[in-house]
C-alpha positions in Angstrom: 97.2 105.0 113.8 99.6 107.1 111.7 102.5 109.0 112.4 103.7 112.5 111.2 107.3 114.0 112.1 107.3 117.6 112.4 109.4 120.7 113.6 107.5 121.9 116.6 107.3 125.5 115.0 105.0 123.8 112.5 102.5 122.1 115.2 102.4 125.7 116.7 101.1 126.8 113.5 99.0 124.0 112.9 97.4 124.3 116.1 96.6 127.9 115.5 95.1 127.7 112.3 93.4 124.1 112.7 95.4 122.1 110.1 99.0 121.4 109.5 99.9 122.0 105.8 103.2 120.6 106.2 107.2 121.0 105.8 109.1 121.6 103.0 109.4 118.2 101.7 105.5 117.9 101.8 105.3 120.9 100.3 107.3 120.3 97.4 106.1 116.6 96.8 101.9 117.8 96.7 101.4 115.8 99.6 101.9 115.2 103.7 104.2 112.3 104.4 103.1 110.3 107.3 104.4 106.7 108.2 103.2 103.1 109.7 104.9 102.5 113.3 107.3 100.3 111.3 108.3 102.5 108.9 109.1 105.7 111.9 112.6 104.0 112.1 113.6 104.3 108.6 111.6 107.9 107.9 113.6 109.0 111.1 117.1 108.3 110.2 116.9 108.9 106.3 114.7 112.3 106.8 115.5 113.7 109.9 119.3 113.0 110.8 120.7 115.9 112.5 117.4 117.8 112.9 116.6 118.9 116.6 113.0 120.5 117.9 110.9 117.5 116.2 107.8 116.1 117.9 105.9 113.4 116.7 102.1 113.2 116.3 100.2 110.1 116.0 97.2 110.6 113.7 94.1 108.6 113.2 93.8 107.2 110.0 90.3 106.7 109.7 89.8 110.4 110.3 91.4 111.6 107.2 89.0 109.7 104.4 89.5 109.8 100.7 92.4 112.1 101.2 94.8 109.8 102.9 96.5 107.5 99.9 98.5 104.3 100.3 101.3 104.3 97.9 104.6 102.4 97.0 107.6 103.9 98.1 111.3 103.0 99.8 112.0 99.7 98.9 107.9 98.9 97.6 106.5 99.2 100.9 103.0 101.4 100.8 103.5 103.8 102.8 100.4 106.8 103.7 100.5 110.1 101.8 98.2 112.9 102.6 96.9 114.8 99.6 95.0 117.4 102.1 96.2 119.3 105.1 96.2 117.4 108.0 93.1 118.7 110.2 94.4 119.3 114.1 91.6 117.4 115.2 92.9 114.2 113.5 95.6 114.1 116.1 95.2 112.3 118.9 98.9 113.3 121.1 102.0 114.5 120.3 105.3 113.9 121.7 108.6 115.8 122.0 111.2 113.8 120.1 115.0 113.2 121.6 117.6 114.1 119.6 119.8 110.5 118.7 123.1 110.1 117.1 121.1 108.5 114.0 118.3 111.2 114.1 115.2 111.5 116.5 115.0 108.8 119.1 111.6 107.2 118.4 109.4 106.0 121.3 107.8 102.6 121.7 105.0 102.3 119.7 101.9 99.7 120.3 101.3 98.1 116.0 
């Protein structure tokens, strides 16, 4: 399992058209940013500080093929990178994320 961080307006629109295309950072970089449970932490607090309405949608891995590419990033770690939109159906829940005082309060997560 994956994870995706999102601003609820975009899951909206992702569940209406059937894929999620992604934010602004996505957008600009060519690809969707997505993270391991052990990297959430980190993507949370340097990303997402201060931002409210977030949910977070855990995404199966195996359904996104060729498309979904491991690459080095913070620190070396390979982290997942999307080079496709990120079909609806790949998404198996989402959650409403908390607000913190480091950014979105991330929920346990089984490895």
């Amino acid at each position: 399992m994956i994870y995706k961080i999102c601003e609820q307006a975009l899951w909206r629109q992702a569940q209406q058209d059937g894929h999620l295309r992604g934010g602004p950072a996505d957008l600009r970089d060519g690809f969707i940013h997505v993270s391991t449970a052990g990297q959430l932490g980190g993507t949370a607090a340097k990303h997402f500080a201060g931002a409210s309405d977030l949910i977070l949608l855990a995404v199966e891995a195996e359904a996104l093929g060729a498309a979904l590419q491991w690459e080095p990033s913070r620190g070396g770690d390979l982290f997942p990178h999307l080079y496709a939109p990120l079909p609806v159906a790949a998404v198996r829940w989402a959650q409403l994320l908390e607000s913190g005082p480091s950014g979105p309060v991330i929920p346990e997560l089984a490895p």
